[in-house]
N, CA, C and O of each residue as an XYZ file, in Angstrom:
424
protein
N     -18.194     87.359   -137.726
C     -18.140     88.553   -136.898
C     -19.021     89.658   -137.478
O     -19.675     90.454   -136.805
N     -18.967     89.616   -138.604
C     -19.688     90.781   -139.679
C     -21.011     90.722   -139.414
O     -21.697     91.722   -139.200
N     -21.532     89.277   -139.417
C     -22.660     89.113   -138.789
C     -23.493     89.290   -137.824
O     -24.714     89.450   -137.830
N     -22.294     89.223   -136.517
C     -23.277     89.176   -135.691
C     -22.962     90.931   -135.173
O     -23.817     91.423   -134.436
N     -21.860     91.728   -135.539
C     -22.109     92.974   -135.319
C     -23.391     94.140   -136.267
O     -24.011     95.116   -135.844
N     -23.381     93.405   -137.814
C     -24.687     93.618   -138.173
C     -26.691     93.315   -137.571
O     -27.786     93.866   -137.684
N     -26.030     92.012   -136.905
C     -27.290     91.489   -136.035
C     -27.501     92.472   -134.696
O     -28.670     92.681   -134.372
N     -26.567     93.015   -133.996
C     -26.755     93.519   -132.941
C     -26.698     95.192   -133.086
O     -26.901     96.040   -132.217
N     -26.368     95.347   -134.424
C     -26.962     96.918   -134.834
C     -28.357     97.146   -135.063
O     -29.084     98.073   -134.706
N     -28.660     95.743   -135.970
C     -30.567     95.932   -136.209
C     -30.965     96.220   -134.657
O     -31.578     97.265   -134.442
N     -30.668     95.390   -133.591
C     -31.200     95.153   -132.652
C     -31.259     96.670   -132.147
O     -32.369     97.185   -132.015
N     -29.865     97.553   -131.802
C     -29.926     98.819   -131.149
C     -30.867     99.199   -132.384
O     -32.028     99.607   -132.381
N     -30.472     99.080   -132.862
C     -30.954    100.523   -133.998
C     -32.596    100.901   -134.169
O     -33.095    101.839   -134.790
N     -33.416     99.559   -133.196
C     -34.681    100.013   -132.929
C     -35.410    100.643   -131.956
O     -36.606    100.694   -131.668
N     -34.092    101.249   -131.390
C     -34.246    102.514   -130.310
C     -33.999    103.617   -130.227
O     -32.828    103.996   -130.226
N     -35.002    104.432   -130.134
C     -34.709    106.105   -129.729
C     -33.104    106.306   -129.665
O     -32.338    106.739   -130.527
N     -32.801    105.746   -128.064
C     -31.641    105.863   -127.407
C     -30.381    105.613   -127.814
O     -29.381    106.165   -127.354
N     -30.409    104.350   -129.129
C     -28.818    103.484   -129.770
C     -28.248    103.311   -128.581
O     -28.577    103.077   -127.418
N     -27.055    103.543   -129.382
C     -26.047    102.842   -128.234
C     -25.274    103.636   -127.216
O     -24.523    104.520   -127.628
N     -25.360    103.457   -126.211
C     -24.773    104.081   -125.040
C     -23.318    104.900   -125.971
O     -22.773    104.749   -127.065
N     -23.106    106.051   -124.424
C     -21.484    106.501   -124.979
C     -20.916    105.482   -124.704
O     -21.299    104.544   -124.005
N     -19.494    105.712   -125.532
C     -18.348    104.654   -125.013
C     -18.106    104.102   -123.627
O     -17.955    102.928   -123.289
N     -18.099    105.677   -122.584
C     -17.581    105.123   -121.812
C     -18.687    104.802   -120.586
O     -18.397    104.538   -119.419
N     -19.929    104.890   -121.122
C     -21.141    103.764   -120.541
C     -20.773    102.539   -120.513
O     -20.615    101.790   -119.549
N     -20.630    102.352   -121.711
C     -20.103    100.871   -122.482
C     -19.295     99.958   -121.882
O     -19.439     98.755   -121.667
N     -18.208    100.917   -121.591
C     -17.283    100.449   -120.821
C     -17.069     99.743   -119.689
O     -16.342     98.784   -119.429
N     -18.054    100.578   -118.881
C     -18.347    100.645   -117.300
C     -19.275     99.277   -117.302
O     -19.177     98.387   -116.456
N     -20.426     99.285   -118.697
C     -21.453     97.664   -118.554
C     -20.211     96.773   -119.394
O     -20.788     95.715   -119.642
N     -19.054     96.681   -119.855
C     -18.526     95.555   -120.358
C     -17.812     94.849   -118.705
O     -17.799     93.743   -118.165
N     -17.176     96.533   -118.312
C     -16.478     95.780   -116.442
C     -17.160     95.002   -115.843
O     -16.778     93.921   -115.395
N     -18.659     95.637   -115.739
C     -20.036     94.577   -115.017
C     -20.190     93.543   -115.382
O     -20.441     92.628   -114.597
N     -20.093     93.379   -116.590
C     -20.132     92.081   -117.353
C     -19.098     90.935   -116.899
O     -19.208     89.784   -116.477
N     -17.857     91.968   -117.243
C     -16.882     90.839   -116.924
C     -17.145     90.328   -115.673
O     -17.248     89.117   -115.475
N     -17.307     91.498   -114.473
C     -17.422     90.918   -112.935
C     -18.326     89.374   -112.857
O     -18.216     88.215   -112.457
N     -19.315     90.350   -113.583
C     -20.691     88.506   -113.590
C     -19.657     87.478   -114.115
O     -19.430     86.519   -113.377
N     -19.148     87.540   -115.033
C     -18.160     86.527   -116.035
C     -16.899     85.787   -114.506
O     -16.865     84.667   -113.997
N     -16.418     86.507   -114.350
C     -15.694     86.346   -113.066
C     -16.168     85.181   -112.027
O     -15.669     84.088   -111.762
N     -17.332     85.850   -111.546
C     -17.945     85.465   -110.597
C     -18.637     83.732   -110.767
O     -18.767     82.827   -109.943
N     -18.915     83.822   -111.996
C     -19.400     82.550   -112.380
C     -18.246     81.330   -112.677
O     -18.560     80.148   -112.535
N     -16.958     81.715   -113.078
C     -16.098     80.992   -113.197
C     -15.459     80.604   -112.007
O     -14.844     79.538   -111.988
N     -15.531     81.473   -110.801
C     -14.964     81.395   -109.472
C     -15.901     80.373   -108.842
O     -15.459     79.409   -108.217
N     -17.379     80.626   -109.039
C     -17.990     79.118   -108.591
C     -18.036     78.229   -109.250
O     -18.193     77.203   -108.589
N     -17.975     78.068   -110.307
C     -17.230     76.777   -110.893
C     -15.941     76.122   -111.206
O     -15.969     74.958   -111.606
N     -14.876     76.709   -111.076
C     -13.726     76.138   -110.679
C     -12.709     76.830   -109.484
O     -11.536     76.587   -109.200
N     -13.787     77.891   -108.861
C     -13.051     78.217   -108.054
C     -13.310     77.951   -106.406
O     -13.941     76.905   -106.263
N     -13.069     78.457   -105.420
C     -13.572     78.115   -103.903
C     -14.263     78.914   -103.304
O     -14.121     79.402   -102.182
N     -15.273     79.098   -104.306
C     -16.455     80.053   -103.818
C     -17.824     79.452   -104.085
O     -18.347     79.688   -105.174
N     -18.337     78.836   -103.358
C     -19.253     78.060   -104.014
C     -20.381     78.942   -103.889
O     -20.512     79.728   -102.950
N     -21.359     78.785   -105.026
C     -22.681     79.521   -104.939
C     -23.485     79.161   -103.392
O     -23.459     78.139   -102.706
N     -24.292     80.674   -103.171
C     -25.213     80.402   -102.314
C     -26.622     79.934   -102.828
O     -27.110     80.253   -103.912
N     -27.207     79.117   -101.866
C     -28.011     78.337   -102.629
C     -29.286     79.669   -102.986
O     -30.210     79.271   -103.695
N     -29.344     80.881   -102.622
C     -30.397     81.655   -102.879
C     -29.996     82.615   -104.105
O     -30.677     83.512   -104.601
N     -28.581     82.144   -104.494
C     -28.684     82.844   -105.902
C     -29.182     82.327   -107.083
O     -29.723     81.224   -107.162
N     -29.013     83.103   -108.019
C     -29.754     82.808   -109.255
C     -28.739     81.920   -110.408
O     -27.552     81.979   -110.730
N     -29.662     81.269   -110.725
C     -28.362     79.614   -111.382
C     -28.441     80.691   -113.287
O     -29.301     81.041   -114.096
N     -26.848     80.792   -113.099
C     -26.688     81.297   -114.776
C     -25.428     80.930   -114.808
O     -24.758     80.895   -113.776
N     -24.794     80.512   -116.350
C     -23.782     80.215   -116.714
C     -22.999     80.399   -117.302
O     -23.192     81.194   -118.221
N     -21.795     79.862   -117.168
C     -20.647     80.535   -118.202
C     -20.769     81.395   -119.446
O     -20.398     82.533   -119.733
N     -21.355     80.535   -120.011
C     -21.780     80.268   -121.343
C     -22.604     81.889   -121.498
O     -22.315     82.725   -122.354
N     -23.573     82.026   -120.531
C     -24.205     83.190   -120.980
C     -24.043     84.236   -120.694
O     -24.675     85.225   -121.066
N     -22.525     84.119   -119.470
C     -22.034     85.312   -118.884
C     -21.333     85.547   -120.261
O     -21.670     86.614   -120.776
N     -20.335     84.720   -121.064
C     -19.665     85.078   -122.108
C     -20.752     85.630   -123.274
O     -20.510     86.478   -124.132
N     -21.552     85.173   -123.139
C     -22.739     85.966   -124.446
C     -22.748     87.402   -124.387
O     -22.527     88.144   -125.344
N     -23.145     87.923   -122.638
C     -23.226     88.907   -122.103
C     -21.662     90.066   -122.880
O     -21.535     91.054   -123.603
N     -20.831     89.135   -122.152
C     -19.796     90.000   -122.861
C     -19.269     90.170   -123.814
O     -18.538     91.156   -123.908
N     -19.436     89.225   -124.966
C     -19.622     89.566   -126.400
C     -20.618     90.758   -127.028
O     -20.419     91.330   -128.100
N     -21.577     90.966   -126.243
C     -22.911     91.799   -127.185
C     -22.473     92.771   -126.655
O     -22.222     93.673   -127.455
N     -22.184     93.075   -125.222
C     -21.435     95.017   -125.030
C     -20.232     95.215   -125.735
O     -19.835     96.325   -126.087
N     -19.500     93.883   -125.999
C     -18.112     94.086   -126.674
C     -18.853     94.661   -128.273
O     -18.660     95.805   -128.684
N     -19.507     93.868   -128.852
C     -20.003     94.166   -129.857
C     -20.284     96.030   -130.133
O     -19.768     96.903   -130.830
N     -21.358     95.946   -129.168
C     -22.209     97.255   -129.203
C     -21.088     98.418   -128.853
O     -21.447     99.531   -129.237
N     -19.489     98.368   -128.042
C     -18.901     99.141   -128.278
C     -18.439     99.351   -129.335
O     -18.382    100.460   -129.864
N     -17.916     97.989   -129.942
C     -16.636     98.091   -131.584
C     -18.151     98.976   -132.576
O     -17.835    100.070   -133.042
N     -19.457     98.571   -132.816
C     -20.821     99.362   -133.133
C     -20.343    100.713   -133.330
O     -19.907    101.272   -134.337
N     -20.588    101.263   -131.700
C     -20.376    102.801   -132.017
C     -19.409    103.253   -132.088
O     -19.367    104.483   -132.062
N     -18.069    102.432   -132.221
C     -16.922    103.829   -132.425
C     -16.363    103.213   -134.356
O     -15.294    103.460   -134.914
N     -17.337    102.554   -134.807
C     -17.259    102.149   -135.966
C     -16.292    101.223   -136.312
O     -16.055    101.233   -137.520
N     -15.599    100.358   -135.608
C     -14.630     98.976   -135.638
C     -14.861     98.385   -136.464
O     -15.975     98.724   -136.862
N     -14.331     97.368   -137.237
C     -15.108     96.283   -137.621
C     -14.386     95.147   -137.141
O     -13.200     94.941   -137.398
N     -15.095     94.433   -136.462
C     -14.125     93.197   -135.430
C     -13.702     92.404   -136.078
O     -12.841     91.667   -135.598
N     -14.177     92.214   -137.565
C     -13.092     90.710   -138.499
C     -12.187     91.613   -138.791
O     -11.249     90.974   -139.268
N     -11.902     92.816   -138.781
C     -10.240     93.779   -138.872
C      -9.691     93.327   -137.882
O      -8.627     92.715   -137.976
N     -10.428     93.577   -136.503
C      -9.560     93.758   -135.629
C      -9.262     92.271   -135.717
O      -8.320     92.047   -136.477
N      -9.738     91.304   -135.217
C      -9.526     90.134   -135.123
C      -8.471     89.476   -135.708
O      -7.604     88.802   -135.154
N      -8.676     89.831   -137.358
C      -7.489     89.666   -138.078
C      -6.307     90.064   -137.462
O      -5.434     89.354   -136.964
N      -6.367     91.182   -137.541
C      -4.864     92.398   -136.834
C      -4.166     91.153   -135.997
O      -3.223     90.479   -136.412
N      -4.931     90.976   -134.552
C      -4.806     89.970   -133.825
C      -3.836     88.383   -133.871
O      -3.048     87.621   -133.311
N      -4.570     88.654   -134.883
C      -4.294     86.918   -135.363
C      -2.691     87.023   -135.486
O      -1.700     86.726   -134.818
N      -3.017     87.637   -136.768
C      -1.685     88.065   -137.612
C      -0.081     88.572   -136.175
O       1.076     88.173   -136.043
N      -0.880     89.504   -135.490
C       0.469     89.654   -134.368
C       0.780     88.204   -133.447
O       1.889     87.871   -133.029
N      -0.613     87.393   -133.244
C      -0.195     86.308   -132.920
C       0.970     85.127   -133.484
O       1.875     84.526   -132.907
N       0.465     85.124   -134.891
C       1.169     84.096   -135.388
C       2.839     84.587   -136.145
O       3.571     83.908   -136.866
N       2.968     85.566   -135.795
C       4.290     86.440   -136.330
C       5.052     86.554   -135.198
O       6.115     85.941   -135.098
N       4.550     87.404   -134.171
C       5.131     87.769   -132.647
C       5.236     86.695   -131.950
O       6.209     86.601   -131.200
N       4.670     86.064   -131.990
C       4.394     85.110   -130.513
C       4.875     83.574   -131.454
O       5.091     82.552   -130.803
N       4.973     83.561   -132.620
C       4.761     82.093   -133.403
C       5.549     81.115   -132.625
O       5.234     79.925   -132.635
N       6.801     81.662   -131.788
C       7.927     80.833   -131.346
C       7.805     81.110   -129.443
O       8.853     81.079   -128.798
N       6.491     81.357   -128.740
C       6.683     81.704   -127.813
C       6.048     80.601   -126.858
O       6.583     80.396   -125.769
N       4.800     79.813   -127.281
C       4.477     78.697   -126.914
C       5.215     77.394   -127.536
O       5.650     77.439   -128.687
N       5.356     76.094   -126.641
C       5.692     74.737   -126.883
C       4.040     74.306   -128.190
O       2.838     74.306   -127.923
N       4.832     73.974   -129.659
C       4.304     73.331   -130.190
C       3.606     71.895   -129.997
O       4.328     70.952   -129.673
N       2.409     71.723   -130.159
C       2.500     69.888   -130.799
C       2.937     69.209   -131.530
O       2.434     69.488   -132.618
N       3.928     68.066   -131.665
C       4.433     67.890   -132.477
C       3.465     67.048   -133.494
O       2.824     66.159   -132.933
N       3.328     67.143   -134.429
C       2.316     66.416   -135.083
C       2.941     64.806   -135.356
O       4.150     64.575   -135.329
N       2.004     63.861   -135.593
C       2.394     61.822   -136.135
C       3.887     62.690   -137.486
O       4.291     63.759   -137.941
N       4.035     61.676   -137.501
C       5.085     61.560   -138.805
C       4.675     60.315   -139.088
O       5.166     59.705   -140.038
């Protein structure tokens, strides 16, 4: 994570402009998601693409929304292996007993 929020600071950081306000940010992570949306709805959903749109994929709609996710945690100074951690940790404490396990071979 350290990485690639260091990778995508070099990247702003060779602009006049940096990084949008937050709540720019915000407004291109919603857009993002919408594209993200939209692409999953024609592929497992009942919307099938028109054949005059433009062929892009999951895969790079989720890229999309990783690098604004990034470029927000960026400017309000986050560091996402914290947060992530944080995450984890409420996962496997809070929730440890809330999903059906696998039971593992014996």
């Amino acid at each position: 994570m350290r990485d690639m929020q260091k990778e995508v600071d070099g990247y702003i950081g060779q602009f006049k402009e940096g990084y949008f306000s937050p709540l720019a940010m915000m407004a291109r992570l919603t857009e993002e998601m919408g594209e993200l949306a939209r692409e999953v709805n024609h592929y497992y959903g009942e919307k099938p693409k028109k054949t005059s749109e433009e062929e892009k994929t999951i895969e790079e709609e989720l890229g999309d929304v990783l690098f604004v996710a990034i470029c927000l945690a960026n400017s309000l100074e986050i560091d996402l292996q914290t947060a992530h951690d944080r995450v984890m940790h409420k996962f496997q404490t809070r929730d440890k007993d809330r999903w059906t396990k696998i039971e593992e071979d014996k």
